[in-house]
C-alpha positions in Angstrom: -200.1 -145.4 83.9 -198.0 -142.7 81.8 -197.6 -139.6 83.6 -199.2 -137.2 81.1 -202.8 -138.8 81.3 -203.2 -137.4 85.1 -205.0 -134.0 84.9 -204.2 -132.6 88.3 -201.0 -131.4 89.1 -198.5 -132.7 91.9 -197.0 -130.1 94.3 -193.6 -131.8 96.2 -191.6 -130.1 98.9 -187.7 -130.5 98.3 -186.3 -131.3 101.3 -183.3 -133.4 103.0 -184.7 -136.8 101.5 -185.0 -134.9 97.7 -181.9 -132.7 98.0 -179.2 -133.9 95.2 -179.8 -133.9 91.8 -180.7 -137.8 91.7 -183.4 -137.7 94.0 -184.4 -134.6 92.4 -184.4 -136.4 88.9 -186.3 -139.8 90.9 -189.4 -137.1 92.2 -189.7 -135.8 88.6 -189.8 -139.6 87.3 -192.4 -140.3 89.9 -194.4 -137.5 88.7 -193.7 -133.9 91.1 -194.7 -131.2 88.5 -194.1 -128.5 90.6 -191.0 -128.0 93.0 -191.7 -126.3 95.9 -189.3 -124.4 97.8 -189.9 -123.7 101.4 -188.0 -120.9 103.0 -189.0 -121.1 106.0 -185.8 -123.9 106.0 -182.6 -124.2 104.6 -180.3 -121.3 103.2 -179.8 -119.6 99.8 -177.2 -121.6 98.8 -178.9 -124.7 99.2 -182.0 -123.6 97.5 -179.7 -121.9 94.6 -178.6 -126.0 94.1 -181.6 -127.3 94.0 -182.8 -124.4 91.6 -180.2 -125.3 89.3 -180.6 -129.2 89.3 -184.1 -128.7 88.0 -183.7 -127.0 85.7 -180.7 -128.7 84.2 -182.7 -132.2 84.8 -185.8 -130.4 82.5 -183.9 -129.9 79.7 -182.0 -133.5 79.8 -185.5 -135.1 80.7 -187.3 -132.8 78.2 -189.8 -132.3 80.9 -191.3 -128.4 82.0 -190.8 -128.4 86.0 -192.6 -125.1 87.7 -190.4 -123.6 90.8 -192.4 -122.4 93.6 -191.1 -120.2 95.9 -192.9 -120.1 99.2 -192.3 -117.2 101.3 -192.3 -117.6 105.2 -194.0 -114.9 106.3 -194.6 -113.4 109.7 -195.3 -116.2 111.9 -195.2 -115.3 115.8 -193.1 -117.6 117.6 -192.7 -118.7 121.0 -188.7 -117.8 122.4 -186.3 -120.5 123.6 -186.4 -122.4 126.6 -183.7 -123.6 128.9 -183.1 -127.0 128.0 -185.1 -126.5 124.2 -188.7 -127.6 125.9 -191.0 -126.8 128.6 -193.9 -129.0 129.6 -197.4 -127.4 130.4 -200.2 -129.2 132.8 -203.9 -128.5 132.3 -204.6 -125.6 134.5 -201.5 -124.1 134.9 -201.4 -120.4 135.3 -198.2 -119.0 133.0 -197.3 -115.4 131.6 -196.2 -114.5 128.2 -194.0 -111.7 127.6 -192.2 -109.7 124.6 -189.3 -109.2 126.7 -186.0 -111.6 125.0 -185.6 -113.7 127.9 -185.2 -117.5 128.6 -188.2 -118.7 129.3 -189.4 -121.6 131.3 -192.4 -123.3 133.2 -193.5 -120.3 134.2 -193.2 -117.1 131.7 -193.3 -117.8 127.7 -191.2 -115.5 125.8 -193.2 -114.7 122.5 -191.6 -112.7 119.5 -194.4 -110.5 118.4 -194.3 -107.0 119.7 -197.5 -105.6 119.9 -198.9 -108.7 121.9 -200.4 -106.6 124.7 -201.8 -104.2 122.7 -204.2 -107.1 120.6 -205.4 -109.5 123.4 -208.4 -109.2 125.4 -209.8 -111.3 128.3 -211.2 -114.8 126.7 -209.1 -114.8 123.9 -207.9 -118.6 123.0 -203.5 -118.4 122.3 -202.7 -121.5 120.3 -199.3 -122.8 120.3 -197.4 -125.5 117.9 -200.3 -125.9 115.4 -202.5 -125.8 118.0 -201.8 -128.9 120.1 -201.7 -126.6 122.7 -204.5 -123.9 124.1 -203.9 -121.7 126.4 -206.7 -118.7 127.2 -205.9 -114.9 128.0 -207.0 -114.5 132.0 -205.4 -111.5 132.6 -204.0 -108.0 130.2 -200.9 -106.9 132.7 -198.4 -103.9 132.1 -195.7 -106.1 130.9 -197.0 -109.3 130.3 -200.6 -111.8 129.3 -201.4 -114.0 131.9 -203.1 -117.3 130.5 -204.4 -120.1 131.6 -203.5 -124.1 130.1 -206.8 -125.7 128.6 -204.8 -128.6 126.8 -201.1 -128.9 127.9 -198.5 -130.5 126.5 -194.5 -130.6 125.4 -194.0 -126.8 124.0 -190.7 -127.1 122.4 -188.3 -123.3 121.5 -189.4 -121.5 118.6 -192.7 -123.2 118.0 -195.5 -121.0 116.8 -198.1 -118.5 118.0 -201.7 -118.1 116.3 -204.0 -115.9 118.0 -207.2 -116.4 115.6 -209.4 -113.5 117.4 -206.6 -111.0 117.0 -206.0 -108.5 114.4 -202.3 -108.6 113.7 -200.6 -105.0 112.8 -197.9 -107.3 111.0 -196.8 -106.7 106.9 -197.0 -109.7 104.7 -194.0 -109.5 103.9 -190.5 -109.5 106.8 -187.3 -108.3 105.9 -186.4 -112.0 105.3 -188.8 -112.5 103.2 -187.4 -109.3 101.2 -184.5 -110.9 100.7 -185.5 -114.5 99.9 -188.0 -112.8 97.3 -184.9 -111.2 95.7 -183.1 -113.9 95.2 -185.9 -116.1 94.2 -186.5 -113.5 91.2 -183.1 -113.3 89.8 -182.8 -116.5 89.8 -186.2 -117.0 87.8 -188.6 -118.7 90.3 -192.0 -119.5 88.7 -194.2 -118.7 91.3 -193.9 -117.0 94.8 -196.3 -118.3 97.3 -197.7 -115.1 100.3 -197.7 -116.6 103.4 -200.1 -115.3 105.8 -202.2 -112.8 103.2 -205.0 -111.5 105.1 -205.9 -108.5 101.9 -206.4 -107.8 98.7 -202.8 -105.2 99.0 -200.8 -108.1 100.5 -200.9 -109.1 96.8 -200.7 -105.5 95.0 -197.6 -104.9 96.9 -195.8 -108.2 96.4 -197.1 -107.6 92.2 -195.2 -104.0 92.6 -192.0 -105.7 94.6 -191.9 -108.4 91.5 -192.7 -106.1 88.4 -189.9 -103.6 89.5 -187.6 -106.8 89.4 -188.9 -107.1 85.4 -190.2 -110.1 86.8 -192.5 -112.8 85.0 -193.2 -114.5 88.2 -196.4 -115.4 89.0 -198.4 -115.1 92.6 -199.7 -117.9 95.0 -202.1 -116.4 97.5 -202.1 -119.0 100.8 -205.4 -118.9 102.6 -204.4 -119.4 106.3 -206.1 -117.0 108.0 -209.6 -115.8 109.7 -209.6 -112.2 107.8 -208.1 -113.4 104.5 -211.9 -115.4 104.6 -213.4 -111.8 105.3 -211.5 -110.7 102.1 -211.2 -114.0 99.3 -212.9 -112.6 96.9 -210.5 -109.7 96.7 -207.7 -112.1 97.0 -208.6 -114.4 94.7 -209.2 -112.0 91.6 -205.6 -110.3 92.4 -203.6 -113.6 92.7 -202.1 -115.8 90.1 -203.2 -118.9 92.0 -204.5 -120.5 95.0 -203.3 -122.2 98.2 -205.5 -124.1 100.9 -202.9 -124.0 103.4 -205.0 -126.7 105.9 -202.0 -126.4 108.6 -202.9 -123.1 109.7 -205.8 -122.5 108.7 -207.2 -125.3 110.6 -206.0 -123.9 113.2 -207.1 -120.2 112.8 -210.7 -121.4 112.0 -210.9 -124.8 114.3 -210.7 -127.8 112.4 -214.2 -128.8 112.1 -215.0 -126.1 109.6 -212.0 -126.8 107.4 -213.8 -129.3 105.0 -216.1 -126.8 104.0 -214.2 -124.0 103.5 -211.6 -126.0 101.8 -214.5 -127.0 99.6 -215.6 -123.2 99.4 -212.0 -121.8 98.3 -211.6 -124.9 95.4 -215.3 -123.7 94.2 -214.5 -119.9 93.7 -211.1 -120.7 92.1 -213.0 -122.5 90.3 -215.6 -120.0 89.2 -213.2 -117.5 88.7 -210.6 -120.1 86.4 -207.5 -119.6 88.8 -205.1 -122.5 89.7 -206.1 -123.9 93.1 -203.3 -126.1 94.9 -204.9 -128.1 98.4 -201.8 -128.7 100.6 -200.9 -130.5 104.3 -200.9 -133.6 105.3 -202.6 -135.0 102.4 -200.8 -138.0 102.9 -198.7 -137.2 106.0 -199.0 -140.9 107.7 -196.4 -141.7 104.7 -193.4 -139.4 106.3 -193.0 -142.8 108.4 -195.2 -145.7 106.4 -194.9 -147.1 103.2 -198.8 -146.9 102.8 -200.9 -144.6 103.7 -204.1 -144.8 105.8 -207.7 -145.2 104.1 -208.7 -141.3 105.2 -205.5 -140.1 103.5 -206.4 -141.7 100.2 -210.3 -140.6 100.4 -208.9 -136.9 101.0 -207.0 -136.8 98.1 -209.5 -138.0 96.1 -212.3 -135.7 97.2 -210.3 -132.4 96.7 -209.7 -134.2 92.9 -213.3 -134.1 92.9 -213.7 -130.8 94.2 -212.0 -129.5 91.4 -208.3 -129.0 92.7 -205.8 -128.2 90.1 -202.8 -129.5 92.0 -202.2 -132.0 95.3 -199.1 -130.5 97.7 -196.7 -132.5 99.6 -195.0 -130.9 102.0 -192.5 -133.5 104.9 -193.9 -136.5 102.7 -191.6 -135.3 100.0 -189.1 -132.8 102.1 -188.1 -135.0 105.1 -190.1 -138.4 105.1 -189.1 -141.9 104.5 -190.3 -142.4 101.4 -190.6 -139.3 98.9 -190.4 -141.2 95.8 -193.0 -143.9 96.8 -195.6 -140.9 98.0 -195.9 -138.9 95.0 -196.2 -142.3 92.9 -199.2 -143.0 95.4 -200.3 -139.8 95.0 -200.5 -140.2 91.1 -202.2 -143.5 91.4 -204.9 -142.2 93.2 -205.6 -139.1 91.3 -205.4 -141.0 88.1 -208.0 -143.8 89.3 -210.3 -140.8 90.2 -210.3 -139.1 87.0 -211.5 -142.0 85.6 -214.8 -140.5 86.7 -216.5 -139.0 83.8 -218.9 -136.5 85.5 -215.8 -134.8 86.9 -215.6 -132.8 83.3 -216.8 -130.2 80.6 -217.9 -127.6 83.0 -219.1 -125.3 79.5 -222.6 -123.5 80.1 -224.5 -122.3 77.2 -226.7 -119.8 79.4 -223.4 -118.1 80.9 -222.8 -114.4 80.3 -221.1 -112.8 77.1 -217.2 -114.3 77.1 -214.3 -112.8 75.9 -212.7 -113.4 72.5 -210.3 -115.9 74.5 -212.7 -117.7 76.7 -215.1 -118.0 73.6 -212.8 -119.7 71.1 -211.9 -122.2 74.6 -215.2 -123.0 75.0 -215.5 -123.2 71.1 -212.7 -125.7 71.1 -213.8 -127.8 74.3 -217.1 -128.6 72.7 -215.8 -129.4 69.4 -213.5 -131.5 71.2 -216.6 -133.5 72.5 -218.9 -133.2 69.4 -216.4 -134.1 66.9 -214.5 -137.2 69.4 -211.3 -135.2 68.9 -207.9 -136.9 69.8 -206.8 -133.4 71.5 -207.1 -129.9 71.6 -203.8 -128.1 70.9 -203.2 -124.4 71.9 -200.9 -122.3 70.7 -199.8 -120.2 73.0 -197.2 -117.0 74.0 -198.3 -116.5 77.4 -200.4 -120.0 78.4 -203.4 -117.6 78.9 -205.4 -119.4 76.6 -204.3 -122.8 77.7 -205.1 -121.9 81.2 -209.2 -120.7 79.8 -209.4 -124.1 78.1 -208.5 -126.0 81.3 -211.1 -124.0 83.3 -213.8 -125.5 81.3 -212.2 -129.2 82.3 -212.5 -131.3 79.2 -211.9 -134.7 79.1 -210.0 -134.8 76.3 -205.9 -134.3 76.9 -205.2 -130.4 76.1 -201.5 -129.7 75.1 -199.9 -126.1 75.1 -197.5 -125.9 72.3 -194.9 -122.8 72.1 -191.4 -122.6 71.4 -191.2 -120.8 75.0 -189.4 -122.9 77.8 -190.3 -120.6 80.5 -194.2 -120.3 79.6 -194.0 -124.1 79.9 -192.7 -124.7 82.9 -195.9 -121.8 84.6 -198.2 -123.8 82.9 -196.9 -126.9 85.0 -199.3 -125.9 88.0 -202.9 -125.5 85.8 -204.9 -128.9 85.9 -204.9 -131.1 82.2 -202.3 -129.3 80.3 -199.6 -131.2 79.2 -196.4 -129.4 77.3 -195.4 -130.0 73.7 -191.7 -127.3 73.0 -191.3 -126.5 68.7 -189.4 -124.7 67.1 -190.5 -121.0 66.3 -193.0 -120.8 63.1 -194.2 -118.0 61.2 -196.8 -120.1 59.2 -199.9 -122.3 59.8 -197.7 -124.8 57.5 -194.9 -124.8 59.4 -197.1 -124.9 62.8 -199.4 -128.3 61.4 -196.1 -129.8 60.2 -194.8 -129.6 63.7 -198.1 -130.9 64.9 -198.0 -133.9 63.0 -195.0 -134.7 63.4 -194.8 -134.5 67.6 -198.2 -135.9 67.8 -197.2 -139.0 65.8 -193.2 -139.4 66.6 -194.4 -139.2 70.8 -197.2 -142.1 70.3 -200.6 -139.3 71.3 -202.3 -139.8 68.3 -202.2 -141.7 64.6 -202.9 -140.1 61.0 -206.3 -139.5 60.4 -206.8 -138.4 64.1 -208.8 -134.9 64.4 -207.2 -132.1 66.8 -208.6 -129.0 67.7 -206.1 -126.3 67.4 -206.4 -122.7 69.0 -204.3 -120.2 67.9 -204.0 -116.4 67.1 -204.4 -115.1 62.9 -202.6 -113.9 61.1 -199.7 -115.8 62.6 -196.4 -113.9 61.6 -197.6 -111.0 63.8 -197.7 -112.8 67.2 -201.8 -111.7 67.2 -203.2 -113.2 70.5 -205.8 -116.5 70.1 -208.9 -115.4 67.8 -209.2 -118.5 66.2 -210.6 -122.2 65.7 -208.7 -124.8 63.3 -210.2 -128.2 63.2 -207.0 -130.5 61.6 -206.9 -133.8 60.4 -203.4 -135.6 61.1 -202.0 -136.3 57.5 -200.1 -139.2 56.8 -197.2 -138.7 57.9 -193.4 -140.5 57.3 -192.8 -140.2 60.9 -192.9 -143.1 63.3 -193.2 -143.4 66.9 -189.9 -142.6 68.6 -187.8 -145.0 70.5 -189.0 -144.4 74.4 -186.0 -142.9 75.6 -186.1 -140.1 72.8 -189.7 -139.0 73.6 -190.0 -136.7 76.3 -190.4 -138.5 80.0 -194.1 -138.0 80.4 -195.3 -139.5 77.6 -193.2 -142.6 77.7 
């Protein structure tokens, strides 16, 4: 199946197995629209290479990649151990302190200052993604005493979550200050928050990145109790979404996760922001060539849901088989959408649109009425494209600009596929260029209608206020040999 008829998006992690610029170039081939780049591992150095091999691999390829930078944030950590590990029995009776000591069987160094101040009696300390629960028995002078309700192998540096707590931590550490920097200058696409919990996490990362004359956009990750208390907030200030299932899960306990999984996808939704659903979507594939039945059925339901992009994080960074994952991962999402109740989401009772949002709902039921080939957007800043995908048309939706950059944002937005021209400053010379891509890549023959949105009068730059219905004319352009069309549409 060609890459460009899947509508959701594919997140991948580079890591260790997707690290030079071949098994970058194999991950784009399989389908990875979006790098991500976690730095919460590896060095700037490293991440500066990998920068720089996708982008020089999108312009040999011809393909738009998105770069996501994702933050670490302030995750509390446990401190280091003797021989790297303790091991904790159900029922054992253990201390946690702030102190930087060694710890051992007995006392659990922990990195976050203000731990005495934010515990009380009956609060539940979960340790390494919660494999481990410990419960707060005791509030000393200089240290929590806790009790072990599930042991287990606590290994150095593995982390803290305290879900009844209220953290006085910032969003953003000192590391992340400078990993932010040096995302921006070197053009990152998108920085993912880790650990927002408000509405000013994202004003204050917006000022950080607009003071940088920045066009990066924001990914909010939902991970914890009080960003719930606050998503609505969150949601309208951020760029885009993430479920981030790893902690949250683990802030919220794991059997409410489905549901407000399902919430988070349905306001993104509503409110026509990019919503990514990340860890372990396929995680028994780190080891396995396949993976297990669940895996496959949770991938499909967040399609379902309404996701606009699937994230792989050790599948892709560290597992055994990156390349074979995200093809998986295609397969499945493309045999889902295959389901045609899963589109045009356009209500005639809604409330007055804007002049944007009415010409993209315009052009998605003109699509339908007229059995259009495509709808075509012209676009400066992919706002328009990204309205037009919100509605969720069948029909393939291409955003067509002579802007690399505005491309390669647009990577993360479910449905819309990328067509680069040349610069215009007619309708002529903009149809011309349709006809001739349309035709030359193999989407569509003459005589073919396409809905075109675009802004009058043209030689201005005016943003979209208008609605062309065109007919491809015949044309003396033929479909291109495969390796000269661009690699998704091959």
């Amino acid at each position: 199946m060609k890459l460009y008829t899947r509508k959701a998006k594919i997140v991948a992690t580079l890591g260790p197995s997707t690290s030079s610029k071949e098994t970058i170039k194999q991950a784009i081939e399989s389908g990875m629209n979006v790098a991500r780049l976690n730095f919460s591992h590896g060095n700037h150095e490293g991440h500066l290479k990998n920068i720089e091999y996708i982008r020089t691999l999108s312009q040999e390829l011809n393909v738009p990649v998105a770069i996501l930078q994702d933050l670490q944030g302030p995750k509390i950590r446990v401190g280091r151990f003797p021989n790297g590990s303790i091991v904790l029995k159900v029922g054992d009776i253990v201390e946690m302190t702030t102190e930087t000591v060694e710890g051992n069987e007995k006392l659990i160094p922990c990195d976050l200052k203000e731990l005495l101040s934010i515990v009380s009696v009956g609060f539940k300390v979960l340790l390494d993604d919660g494999l481990i629960e410990l419960v707060v028995e005791k509030v000393k002078e200089k240290t929590v005493v806790l009790r072990v309700v599930y042991g287990g192998l606590l290994k150095d540096r593995k982390g803290i979550n305290i879900p009844e707590a209220k953290l006085p931590i910032k969003s953003l550490t000192e590391k992340d200050l400078q990993d932010l920097k040096f995302g921006l200058k070197n053009k990152v696409d998108y920085v993912a928050l880790s650990f927002v919990r408000h509405g000013r996490d994202i004003r204050y990362l917006r000022e950080l990145i607009e003071l940088e004359n920045s066009e990066a956009k924001i990914v909010a990750k939902i991970e914890m109790l009080e960003a719930l208390e606050n998503l609505d907030e969150i949601i309208r200030l951020s760029d885009a979404v993430m479920v981030a299932r790893g902690d949250l899960a683990v802030e919220v306990g794991q059997t409410r996760l489905p549901g407000i999984q399902k919430k988070i996808i349905s306001m993104c939704n509503d409110m026509n922001k990019p919503v990514i659903t990340a860890t372990q979507m396929l995680d028994s594939m780190v080891e396995n060539p396949r993976p297990t039945r669940a895996e496959i059925t949770d991938v499909a339901n967040a399609v379902l849901d309404g996701t606009d992009a699937l994230m792989l994080s050790a599948e892709s960074a560290s597992g055994k088989y990156p390349f074979k994952t995200i093809q998986t991962m295609h397969e499945i999402i493309a045999e889902v959408e295959k389901n045609e109740e899963t589109y045009y989401r356009i209500s005639l009772e809604n409330e007055f649109l804007s002049i944007p949002s009415s010409i993209g709902a315009s052009a998605c039921l003109s699509a339908l009425k007229l059995n259009a080939k495509a709808i075509v957007c012209l676009t400066t800043s992919g706002k328009t494209a990204q309205i037009i995908s919100g509605f969720r048309p069948q029909v393939p939706i291409y955003a067509m600009t002579d802007r690399l950059d505005v491309l390669n944002r647009l990577e993360l937005t479910w449905g819309l596929q990328t067509l680069i021209i040349d610069g215009y400053k007619s309708l002529h010379d903009i149809l011309s260029q349709l006809d001739k891509v349309m035709v030359s890549y193999g989407l569509a023959r003459p005589g073919d209608r396409i809905v075109l949105t675009l802004g009058q009068p043209i030689d201005t730059g005016s943003k979209t206020n208008a609605l062309y219905i065109h007919i491809l004319g015949e044309t003396s352009t033929e479909k291109l040999h495969d390796q000269l069309i661009p690699l998704r549409y091959r």
